[in-house]
N, C-alpha and C positions, 0 to 999 in steps of 0.2 A: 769432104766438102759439105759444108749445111747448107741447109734448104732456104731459099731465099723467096722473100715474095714485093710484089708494088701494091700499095696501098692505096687503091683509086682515090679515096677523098686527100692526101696531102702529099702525093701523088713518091714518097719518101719508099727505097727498098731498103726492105727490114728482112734479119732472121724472122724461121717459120716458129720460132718463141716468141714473138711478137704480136702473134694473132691468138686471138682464141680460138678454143677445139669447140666445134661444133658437134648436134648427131653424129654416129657413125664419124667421127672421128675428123669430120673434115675442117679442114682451115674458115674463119671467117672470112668475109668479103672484106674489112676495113680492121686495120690495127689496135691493138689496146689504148693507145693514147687518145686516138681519132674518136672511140665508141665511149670515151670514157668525155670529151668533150662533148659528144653529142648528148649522154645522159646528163651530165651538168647544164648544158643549156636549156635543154626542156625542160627540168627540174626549175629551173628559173621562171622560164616562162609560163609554165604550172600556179609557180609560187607569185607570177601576177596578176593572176586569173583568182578575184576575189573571192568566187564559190568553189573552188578549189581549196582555198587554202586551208580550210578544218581538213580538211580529208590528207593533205600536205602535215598537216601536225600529225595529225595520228599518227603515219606510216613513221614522220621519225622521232615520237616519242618509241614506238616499235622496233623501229632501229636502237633505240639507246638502251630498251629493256634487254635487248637478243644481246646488245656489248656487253651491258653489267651481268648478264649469267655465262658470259665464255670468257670471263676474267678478263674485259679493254681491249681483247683481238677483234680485226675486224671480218667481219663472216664472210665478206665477199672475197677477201685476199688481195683487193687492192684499195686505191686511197680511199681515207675516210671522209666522204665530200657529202 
């Protein structure tokens, strides 16, 4: 039997592949999909924030220099957002 967990923000039980490993090994609090929505909406909301936004370029001219030297993979292992 695999390990199952509930995902307090969308409240959905997923396999324990569905979370990220934390230190020491432990489960996150909130699912891959759920942290990966939460990263993209800040990312947005960041990218409203007019004295942010140089500093928003940088990191993903950054991001693009780190894709074109590991041959278009992406370095985190999930979507490219």
């Amino acid at each position: 039997m695999t390990a199952v967990k509930r995902c307090p923000r969308c409240g959905k039980v997923k396999p324990a592949d569905q979370f990220y490993r934390r230190r020491r090994m432990r489960l996150s609090s909130y699912c891959q999909a759920c942290q990966r929505a939460a990263a993209r909406a800040a990312r947005q909301r960041r990218r409203q924030d007019v004295a942010a936004a140089e500093e928003l370029r940088a990191v993903d001219r950054a991001r693009q220099r780190r894709r074109r030297a590991l041959g278009g993979q992406d370095p985190s292992g999930g979507d490219a957002a």
